[in-house]
N, CA, C and O atoms as CSV, one atom per row, in Angstrom:
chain,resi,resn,atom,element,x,y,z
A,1,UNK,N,N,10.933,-9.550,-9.463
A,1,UNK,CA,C,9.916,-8.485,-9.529
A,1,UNK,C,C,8.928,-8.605,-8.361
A,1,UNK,O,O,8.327,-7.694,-7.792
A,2,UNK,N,N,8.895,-9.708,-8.165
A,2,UNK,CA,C,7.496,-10.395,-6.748
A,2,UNK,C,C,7.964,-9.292,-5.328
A,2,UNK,O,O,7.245,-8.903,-4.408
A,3,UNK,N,N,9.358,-9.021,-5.585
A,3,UNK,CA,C,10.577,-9.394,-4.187
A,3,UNK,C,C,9.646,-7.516,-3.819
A,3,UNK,O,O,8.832,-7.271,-2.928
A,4,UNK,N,N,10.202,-6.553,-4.889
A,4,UNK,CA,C,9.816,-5.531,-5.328
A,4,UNK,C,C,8.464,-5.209,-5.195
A,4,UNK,O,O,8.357,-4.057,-4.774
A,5,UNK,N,N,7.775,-5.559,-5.314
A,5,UNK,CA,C,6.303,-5.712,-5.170
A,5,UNK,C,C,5.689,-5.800,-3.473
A,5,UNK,O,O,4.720,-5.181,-3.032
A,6,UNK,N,N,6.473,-6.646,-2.812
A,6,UNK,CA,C,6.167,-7.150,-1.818
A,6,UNK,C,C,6.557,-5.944,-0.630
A,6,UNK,O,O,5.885,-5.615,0.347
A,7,UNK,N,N,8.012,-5.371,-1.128
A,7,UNK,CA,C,8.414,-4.311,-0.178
A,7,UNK,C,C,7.872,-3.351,-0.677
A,7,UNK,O,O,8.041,-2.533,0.228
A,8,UNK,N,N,7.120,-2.615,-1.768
A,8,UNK,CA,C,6.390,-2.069,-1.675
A,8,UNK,C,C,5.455,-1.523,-0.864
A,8,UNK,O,O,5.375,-0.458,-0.251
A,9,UNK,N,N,4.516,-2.816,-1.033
A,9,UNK,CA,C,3.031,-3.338,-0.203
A,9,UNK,C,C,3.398,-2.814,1.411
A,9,UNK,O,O,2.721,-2.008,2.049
A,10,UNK,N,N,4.198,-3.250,1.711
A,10,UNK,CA,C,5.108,-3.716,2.980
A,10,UNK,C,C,4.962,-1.609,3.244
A,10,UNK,O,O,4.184,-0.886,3.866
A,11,UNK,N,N,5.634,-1.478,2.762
A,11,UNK,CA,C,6.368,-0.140,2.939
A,11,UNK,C,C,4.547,1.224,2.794
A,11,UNK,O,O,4.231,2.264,3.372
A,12,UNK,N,N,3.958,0.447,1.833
A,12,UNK,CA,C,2.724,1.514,1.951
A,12,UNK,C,C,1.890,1.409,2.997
A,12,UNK,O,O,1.363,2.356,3.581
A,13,UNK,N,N,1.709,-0.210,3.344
A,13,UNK,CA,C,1.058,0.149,4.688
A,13,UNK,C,C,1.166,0.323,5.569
A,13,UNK,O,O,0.225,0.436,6.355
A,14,UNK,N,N,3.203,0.502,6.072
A,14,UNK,CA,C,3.691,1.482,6.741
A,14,UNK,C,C,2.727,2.846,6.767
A,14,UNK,O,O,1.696,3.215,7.329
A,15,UNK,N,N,3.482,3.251,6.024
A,15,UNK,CA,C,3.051,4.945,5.795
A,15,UNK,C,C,1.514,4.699,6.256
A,15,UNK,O,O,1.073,5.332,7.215
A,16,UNK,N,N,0.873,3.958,5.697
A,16,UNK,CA,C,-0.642,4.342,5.597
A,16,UNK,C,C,-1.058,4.406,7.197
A,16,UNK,O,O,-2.033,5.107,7.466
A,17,UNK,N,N,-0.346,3.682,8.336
A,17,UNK,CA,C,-0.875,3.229,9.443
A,17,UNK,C,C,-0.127,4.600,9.917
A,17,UNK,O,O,-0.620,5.300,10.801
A,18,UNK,N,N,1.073,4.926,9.279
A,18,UNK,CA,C,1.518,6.103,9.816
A,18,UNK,C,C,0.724,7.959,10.216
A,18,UNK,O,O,0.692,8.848,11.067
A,19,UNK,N,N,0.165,7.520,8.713
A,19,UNK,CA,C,-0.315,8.881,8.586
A,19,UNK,C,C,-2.090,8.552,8.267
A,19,UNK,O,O,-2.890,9.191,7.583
A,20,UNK,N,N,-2.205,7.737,8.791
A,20,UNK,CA,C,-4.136,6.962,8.983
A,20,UNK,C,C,-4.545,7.961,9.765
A,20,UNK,O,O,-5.769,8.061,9.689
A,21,UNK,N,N,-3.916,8.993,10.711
A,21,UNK,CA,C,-4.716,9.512,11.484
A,21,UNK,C,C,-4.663,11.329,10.980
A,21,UNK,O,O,-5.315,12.309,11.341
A,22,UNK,N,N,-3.933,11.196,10.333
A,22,UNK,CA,C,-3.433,12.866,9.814
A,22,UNK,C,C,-4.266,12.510,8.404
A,22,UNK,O,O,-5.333,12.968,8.812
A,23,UNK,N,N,-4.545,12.105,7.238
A,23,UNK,CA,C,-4.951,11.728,6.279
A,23,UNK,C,C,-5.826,10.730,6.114
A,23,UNK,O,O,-6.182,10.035,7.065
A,24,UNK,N,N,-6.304,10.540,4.774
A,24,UNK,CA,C,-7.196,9.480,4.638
A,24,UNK,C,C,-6.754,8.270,4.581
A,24,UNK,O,O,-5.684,8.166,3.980
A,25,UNK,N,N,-7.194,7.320,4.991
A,25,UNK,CA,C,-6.766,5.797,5.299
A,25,UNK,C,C,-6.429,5.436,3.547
A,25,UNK,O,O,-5.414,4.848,3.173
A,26,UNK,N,N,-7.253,5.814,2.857
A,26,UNK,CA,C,-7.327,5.532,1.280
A,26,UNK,C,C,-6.222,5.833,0.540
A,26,UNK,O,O,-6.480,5.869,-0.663
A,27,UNK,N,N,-4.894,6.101,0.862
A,27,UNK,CA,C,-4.043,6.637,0.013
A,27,UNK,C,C,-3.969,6.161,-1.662
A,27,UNK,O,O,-3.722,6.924,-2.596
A,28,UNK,N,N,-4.203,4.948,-1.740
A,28,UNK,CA,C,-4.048,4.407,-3.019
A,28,UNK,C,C,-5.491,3.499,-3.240
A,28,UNK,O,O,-5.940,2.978,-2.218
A,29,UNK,N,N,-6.329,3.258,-4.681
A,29,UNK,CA,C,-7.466,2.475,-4.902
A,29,UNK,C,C,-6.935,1.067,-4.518
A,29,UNK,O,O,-5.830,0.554,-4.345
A,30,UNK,N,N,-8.115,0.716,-4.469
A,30,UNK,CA,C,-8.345,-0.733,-3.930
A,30,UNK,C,C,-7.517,-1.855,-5.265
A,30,UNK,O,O,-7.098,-3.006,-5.150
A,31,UNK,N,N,-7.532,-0.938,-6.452
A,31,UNK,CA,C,-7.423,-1.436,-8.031
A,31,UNK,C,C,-6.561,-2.290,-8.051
A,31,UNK,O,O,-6.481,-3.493,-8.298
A,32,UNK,N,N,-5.537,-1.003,-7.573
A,32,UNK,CA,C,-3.909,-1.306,-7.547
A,32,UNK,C,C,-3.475,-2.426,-6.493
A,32,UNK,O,O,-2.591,-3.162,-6.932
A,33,UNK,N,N,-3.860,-2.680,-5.338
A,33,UNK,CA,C,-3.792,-3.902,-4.710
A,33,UNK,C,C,-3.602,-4.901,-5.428
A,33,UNK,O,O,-2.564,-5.542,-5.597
A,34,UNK,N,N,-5.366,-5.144,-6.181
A,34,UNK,CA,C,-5.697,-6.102,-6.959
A,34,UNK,C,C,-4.940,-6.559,-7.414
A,34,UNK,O,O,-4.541,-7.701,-7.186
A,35,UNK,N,N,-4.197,-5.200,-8.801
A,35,UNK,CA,C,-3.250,-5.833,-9.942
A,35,UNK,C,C,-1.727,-5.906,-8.741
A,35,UNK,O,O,-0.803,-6.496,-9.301
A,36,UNK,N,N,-1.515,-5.636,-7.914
A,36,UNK,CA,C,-0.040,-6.182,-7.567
A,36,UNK,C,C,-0.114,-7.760,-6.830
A,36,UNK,O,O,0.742,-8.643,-6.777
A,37,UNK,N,N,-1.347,-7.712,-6.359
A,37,UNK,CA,C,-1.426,-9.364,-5.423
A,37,UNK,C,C,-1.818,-10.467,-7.042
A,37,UNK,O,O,-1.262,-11.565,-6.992
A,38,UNK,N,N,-2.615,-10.230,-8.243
A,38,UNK,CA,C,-1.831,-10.942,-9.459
A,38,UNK,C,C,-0.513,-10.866,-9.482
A,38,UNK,O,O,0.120,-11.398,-10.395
């Protein structure tokens, strides 16, 4: 489940650096970080 989690993470802050300049840097709360790095 960690493995899953990790390419996630991996894969959103793709996108996020992708589209940081077309959209808001914020795509997802800070929350959800939290509970996936538990």
């Amino acid at each position: 489940m960690k493995l899953i989690f990790l390419t996630l993470c991996t894969v959103l802050e793709i996108l996020n650096r992708r589209h940081s300049n077309n959209s808001s840097k914020r795509l997802l709360p800070k929350g959800i970080y939290k509970q996936i790095r538990k």
